[in-house]
N, CA, C, O and CB atoms as a CASP TS submission, in Angstrom:
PFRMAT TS
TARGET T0000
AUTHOR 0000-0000-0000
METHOD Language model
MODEL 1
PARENT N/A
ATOM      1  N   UNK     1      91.779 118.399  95.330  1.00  0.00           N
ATOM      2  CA  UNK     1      92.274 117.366  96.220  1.00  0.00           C
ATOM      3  C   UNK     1      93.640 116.902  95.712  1.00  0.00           C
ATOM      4  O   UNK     1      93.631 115.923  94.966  1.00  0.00           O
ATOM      5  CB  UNK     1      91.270 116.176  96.311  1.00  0.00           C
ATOM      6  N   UNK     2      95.020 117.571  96.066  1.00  0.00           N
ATOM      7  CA  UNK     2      96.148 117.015  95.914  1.00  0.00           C
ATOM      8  C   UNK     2      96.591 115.333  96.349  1.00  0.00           C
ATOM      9  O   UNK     2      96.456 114.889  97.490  1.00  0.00           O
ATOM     10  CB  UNK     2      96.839 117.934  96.555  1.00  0.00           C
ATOM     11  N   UNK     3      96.972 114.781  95.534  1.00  0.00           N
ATOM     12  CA  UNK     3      97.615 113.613  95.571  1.00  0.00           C
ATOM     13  C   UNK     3      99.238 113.662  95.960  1.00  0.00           C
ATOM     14  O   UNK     3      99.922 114.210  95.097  1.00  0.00           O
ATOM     15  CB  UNK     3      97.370 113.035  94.259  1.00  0.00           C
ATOM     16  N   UNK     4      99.813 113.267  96.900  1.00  0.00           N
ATOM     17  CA  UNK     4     101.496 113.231  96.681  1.00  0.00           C
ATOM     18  C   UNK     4     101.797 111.483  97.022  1.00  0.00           C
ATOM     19  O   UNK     4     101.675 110.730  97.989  1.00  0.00           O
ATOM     20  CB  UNK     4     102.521 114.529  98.080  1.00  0.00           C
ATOM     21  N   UNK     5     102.286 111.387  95.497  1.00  0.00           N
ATOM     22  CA  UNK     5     102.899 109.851  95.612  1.00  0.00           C
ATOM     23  C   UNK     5     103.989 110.014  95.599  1.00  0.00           C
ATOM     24  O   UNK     5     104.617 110.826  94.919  1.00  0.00           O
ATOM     25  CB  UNK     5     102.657 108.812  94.651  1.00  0.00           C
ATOM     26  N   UNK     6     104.724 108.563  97.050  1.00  0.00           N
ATOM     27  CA  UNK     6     105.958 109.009  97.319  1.00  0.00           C
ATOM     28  C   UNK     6     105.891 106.988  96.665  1.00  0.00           C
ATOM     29  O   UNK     6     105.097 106.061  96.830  1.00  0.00           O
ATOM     30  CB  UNK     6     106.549 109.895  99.262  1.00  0.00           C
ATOM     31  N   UNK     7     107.101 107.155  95.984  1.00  0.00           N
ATOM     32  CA  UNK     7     107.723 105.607  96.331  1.00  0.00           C
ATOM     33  C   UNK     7     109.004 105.510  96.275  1.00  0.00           C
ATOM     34  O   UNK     7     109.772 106.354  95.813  1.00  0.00           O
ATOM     35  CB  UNK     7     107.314 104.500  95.438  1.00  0.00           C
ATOM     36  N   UNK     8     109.311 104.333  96.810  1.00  0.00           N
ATOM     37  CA  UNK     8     110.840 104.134  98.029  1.00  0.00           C
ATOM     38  C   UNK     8     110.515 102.268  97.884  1.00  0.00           C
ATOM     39  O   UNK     8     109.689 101.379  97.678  1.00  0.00           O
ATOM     40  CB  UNK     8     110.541 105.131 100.501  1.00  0.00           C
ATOM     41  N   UNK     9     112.004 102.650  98.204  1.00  0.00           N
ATOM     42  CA  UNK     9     112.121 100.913  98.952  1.00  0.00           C
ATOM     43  C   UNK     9     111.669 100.032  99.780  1.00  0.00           C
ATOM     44  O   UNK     9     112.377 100.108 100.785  1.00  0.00           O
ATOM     45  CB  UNK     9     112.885 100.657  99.447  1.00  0.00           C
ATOM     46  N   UNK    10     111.051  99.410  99.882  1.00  0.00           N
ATOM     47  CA  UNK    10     110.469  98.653 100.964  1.00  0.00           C
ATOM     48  C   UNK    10     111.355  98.454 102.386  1.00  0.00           C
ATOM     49  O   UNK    10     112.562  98.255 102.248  1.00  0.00           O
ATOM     50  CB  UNK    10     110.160  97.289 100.352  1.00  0.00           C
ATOM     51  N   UNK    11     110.938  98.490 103.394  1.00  0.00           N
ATOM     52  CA  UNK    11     111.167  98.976 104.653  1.00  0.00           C
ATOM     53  C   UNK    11     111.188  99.717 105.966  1.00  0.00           C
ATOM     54  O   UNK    11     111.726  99.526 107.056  1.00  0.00           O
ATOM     55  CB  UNK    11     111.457  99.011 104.566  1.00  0.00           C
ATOM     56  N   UNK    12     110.300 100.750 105.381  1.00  0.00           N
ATOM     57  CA  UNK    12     109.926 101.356 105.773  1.00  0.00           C
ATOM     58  C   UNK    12     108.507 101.433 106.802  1.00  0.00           C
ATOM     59  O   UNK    12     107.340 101.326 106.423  1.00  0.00           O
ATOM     60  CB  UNK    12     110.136 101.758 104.954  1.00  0.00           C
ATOM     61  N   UNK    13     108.907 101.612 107.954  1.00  0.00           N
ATOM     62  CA  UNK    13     107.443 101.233 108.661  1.00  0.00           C
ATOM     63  C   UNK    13     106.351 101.889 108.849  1.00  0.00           C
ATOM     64  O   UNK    13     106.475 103.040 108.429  1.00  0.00           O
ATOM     65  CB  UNK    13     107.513 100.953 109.762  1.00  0.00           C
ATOM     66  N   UNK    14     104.976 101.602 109.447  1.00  0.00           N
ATOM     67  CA  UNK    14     103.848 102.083 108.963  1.00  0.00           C
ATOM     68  C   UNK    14     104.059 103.506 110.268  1.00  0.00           C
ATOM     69  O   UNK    14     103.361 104.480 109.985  1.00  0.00           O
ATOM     70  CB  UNK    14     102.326 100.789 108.978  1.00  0.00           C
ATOM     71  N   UNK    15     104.750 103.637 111.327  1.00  0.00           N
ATOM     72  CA  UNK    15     105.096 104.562 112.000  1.00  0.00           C
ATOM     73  C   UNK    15     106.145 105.810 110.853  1.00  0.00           C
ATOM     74  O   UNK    15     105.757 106.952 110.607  1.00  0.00           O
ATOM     75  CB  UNK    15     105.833 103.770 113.317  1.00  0.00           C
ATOM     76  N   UNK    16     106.983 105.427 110.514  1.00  0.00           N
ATOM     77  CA  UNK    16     107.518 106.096 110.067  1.00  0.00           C
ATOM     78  C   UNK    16     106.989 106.880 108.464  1.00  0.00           C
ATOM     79  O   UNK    16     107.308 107.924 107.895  1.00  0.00           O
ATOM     80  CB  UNK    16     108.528 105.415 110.229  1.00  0.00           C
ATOM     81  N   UNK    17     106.176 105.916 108.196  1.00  0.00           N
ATOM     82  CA  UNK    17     105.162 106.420 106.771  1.00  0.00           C
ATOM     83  C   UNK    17     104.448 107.747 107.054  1.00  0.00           C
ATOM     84  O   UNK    17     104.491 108.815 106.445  1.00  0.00           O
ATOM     85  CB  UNK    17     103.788 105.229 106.384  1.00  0.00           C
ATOM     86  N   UNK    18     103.530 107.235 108.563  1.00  0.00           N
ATOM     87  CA  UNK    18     102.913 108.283 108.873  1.00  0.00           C
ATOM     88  C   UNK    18     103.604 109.605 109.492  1.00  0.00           C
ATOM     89  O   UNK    18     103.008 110.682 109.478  1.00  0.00           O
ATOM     90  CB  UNK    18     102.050 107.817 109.613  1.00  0.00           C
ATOM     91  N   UNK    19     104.773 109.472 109.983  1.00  0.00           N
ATOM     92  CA  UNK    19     104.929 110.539 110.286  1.00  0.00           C
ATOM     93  C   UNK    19     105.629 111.500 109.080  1.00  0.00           C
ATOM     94  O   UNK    19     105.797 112.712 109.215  1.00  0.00           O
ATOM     95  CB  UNK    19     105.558 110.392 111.457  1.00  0.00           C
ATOM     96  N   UNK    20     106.014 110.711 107.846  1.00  0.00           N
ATOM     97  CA  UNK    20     106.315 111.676 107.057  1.00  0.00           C
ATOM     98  C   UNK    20     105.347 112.085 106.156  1.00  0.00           C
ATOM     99  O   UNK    20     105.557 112.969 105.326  1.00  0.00           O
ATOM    100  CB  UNK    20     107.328 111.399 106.479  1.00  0.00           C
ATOM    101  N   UNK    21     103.756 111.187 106.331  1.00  0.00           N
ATOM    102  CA  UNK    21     102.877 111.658 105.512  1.00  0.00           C
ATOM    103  C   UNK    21     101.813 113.173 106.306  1.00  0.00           C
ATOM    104  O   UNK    21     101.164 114.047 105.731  1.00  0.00           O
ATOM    105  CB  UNK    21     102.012 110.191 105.102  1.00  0.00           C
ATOM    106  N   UNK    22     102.088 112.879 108.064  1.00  0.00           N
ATOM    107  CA  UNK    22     101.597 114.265 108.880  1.00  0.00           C
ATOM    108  C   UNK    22     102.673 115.154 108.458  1.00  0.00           C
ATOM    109  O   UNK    22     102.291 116.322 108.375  1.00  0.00           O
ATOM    110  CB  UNK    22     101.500 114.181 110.695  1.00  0.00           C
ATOM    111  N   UNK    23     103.919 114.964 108.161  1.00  0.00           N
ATOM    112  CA  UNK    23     104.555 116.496 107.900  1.00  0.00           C
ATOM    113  C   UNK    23     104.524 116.961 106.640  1.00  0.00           C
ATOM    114  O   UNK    23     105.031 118.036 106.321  1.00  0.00           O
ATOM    115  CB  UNK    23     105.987 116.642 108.232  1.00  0.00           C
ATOM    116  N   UNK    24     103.894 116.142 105.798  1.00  0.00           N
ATOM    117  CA  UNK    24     103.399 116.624 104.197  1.00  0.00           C
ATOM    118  C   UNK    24     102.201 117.248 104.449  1.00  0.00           C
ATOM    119  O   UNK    24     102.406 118.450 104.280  1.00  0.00           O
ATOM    120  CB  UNK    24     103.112 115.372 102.994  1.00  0.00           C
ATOM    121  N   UNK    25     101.200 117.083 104.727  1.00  0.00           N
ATOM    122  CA  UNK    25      99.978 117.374 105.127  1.00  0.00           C
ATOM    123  C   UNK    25     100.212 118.680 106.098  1.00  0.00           C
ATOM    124  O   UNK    25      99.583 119.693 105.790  1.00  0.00           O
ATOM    125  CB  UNK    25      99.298 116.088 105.798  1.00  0.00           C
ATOM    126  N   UNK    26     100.957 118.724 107.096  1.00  0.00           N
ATOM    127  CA  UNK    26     100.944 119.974 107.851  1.00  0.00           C
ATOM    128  C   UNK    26     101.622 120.944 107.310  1.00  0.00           C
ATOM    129  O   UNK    26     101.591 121.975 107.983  1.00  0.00           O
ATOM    130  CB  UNK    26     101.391 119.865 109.074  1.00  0.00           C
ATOM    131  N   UNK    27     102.287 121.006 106.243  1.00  0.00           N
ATOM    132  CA  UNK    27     103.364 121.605 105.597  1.00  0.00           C
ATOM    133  C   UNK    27     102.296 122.501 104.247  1.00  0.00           C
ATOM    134  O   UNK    27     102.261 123.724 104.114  1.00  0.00           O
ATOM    135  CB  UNK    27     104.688 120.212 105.025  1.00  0.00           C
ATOM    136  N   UNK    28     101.657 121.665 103.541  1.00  0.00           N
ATOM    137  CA  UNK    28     101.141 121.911 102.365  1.00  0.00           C
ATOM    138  C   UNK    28     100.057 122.885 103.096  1.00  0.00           C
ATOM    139  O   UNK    28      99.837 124.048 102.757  1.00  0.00           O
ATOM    140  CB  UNK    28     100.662 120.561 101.438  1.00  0.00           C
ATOM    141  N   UNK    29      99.454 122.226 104.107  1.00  0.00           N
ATOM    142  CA  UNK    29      98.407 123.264 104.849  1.00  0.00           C
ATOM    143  C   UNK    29      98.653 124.523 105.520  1.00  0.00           C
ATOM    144  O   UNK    29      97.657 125.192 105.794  1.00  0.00           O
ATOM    145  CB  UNK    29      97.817 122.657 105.825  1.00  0.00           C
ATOM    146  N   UNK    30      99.737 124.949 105.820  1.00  0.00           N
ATOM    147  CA  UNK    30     100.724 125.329 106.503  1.00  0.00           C
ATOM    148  C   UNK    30     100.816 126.832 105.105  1.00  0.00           C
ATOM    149  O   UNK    30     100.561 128.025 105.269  1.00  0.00           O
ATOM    150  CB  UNK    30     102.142 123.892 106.802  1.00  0.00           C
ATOM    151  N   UNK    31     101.182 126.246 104.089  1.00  0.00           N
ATOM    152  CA  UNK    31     101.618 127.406 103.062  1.00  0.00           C
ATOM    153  C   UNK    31     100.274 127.460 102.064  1.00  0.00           C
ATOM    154  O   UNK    31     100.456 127.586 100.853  1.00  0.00           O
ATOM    155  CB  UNK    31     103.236 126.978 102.094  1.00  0.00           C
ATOM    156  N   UNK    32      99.060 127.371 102.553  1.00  0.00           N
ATOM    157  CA  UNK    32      97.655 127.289 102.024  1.00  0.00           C
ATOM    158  C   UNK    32      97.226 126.369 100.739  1.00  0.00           C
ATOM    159  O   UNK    32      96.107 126.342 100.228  1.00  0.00           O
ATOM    160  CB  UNK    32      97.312 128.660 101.685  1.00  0.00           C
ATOM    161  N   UNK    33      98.631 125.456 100.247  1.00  0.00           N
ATOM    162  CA  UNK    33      98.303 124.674  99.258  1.00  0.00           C
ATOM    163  C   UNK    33      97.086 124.358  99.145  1.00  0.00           C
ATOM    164  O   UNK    33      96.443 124.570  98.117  1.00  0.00           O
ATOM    165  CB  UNK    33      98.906 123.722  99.251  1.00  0.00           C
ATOM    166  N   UNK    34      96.478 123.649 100.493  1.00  0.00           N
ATOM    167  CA  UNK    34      95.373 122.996 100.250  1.00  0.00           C
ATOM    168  C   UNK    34      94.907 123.033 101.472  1.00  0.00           C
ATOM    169  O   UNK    34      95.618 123.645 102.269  1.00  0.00           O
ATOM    170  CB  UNK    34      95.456 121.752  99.652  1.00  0.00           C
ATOM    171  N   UNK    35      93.425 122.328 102.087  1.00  0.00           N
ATOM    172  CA  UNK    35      93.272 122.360 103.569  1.00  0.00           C
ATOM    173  C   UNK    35      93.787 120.691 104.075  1.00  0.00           C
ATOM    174  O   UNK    35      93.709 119.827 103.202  1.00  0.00           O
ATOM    175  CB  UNK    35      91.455 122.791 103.997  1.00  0.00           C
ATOM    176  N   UNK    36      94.142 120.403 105.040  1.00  0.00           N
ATOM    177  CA  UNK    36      94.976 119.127 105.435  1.00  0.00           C
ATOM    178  C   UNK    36      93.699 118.187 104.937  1.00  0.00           C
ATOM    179  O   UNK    36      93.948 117.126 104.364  1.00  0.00           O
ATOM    180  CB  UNK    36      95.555 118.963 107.335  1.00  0.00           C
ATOM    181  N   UNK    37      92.495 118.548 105.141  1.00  0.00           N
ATOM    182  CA  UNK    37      91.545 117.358 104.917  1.00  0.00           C
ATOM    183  C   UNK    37      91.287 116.910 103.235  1.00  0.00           C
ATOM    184  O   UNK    37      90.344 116.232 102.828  1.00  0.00           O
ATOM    185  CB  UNK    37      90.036 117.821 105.630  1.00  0.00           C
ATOM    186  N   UNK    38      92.018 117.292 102.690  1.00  0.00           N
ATOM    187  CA  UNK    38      91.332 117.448 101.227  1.00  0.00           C
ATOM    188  C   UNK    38      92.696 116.763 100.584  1.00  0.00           C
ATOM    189  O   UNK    38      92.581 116.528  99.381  1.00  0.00           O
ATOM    190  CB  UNK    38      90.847 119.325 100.594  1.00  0.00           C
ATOM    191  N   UNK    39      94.078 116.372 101.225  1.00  0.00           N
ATOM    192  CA  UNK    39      95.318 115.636 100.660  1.00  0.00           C
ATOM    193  C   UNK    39      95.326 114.574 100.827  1.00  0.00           C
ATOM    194  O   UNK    39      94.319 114.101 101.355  1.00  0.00           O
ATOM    195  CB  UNK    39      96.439 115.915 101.013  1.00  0.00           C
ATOM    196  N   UNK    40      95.949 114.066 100.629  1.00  0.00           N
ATOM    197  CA  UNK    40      96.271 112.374 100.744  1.00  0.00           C
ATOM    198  C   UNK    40      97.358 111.931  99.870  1.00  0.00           C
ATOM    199  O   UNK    40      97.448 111.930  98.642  1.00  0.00           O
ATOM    200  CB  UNK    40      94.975 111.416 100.294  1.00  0.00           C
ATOM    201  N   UNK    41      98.091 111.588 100.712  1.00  0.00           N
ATOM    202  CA  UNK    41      99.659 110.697 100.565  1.00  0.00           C
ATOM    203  C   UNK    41      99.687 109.374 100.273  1.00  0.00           C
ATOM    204  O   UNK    41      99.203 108.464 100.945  1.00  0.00           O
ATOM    205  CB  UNK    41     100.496 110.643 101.833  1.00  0.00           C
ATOM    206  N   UNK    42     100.230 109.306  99.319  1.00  0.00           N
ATOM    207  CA  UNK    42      99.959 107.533  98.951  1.00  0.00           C
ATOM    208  C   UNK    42     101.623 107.057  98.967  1.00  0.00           C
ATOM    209  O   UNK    42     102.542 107.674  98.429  1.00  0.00           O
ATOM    210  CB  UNK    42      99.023 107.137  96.938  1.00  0.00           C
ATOM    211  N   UNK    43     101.711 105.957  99.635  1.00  0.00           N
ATOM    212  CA  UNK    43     103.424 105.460  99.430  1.00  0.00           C
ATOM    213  C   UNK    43     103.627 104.690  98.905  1.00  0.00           C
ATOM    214  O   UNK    43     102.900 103.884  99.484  1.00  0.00           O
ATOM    215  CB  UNK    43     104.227 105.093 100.307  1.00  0.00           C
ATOM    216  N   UNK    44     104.244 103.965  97.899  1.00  0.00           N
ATOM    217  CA  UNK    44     104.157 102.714  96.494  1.00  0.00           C
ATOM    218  C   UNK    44     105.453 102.384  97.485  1.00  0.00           C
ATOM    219  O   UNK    44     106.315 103.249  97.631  1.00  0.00           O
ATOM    220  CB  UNK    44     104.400 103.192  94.200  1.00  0.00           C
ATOM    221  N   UNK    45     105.570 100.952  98.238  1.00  0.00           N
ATOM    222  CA  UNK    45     106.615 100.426  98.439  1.00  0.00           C
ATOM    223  C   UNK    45     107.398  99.364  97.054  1.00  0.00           C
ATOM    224  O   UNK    45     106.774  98.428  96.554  1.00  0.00           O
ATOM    225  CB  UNK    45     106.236  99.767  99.708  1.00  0.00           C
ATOM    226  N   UNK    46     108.884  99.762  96.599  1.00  0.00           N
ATOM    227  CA  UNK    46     108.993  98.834  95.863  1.00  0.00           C
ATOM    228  C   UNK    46     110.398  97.865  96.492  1.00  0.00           C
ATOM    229  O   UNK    46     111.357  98.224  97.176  1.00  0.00           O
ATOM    230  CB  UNK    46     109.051  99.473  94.407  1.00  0.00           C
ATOM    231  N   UNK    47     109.993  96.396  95.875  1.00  0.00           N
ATOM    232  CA  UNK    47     111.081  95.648  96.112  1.00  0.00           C
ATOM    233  C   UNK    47     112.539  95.705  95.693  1.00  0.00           C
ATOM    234  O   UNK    47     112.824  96.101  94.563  1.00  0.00           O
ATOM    235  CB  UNK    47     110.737  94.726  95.802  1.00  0.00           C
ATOM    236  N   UNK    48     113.322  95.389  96.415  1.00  0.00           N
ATOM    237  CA  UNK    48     114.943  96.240  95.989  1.00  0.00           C
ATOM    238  C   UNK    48     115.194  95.423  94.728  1.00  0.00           C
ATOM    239  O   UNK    48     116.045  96.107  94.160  1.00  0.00           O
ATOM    240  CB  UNK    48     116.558  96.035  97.326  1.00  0.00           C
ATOM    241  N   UNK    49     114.952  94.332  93.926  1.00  0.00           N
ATOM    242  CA  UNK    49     114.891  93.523  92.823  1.00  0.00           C
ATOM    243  C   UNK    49     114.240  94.280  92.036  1.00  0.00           C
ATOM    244  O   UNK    49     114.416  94.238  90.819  1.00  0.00           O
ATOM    245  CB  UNK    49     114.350  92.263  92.956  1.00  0.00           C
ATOM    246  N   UNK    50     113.483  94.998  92.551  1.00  0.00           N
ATOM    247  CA  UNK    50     112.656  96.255  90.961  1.00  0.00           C
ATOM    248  C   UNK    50     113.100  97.581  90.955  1.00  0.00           C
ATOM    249  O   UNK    50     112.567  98.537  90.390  1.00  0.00           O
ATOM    250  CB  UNK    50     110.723  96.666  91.025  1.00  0.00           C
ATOM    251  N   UNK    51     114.137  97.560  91.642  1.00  0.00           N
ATOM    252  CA  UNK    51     114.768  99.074  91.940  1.00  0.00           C
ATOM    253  C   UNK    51     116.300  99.610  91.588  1.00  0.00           C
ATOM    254  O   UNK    51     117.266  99.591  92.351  1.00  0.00           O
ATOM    255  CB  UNK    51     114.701  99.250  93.454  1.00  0.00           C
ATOM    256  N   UNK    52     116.244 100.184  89.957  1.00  0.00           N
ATOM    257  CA  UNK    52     117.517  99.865  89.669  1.00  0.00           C
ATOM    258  C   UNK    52     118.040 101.284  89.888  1.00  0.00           C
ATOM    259  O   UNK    52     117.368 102.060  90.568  1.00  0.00           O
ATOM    260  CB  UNK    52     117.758  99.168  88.237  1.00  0.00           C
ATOM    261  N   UNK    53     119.119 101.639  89.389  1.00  0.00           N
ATOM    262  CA  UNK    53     119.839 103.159  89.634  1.00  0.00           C
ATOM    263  C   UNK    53     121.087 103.011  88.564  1.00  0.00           C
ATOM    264  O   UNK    53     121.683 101.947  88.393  1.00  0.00           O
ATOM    265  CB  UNK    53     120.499 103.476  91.519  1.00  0.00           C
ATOM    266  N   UNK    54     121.330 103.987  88.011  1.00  0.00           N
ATOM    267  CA  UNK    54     122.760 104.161  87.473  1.00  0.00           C
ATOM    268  C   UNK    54     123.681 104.548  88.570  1.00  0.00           C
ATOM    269  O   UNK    54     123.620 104.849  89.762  1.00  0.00           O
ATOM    270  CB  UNK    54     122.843 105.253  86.346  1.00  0.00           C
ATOM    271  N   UNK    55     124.718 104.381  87.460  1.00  0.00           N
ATOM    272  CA  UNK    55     125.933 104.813  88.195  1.00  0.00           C
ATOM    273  C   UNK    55     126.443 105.854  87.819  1.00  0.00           C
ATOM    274  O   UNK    55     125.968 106.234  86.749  1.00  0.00           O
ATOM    275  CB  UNK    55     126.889 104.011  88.206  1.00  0.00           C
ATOM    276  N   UNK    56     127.613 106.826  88.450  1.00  0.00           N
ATOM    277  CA  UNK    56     128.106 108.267  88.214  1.00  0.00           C
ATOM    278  C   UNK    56     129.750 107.375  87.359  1.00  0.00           C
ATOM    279  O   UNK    56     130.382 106.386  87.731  1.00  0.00           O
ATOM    280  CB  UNK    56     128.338 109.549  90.180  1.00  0.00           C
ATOM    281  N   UNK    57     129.946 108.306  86.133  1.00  0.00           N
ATOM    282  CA  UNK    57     131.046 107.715  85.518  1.00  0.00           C
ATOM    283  C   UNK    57     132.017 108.714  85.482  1.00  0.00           C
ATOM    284  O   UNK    57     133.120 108.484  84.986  1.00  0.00           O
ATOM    285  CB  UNK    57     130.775 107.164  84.212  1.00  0.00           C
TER
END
């Protein structure tokens, strides 16, 4: 049973979650990874205050 944790910034809506969690699922099933019923996509929304990044120097 594959797990794919995605996390991102908060904003993202529960329409748009799902449709990128059906094209993970149809994709992985698709190239026999796994069967679609046996994955599950989890999305960790984080707040832009906990979300740091470097910079290019």
């Amino acid at each position: 049973m594959p797990f794919v944790n995605i996390q991102l910034k908060e904003g993202r809506t529960p329409a748009q979650k799902k449709e990128v969690a059906e094209a993970i699922i149809d994709l992985m099933d698709q190239l026999d990874f796994a069967k679609a019923e046996s994955i599950r996509v989890i999305f960790e929304d984080m707040a832009e205050e906990d979300f740091y990044q470097g910079q290019a120097k």
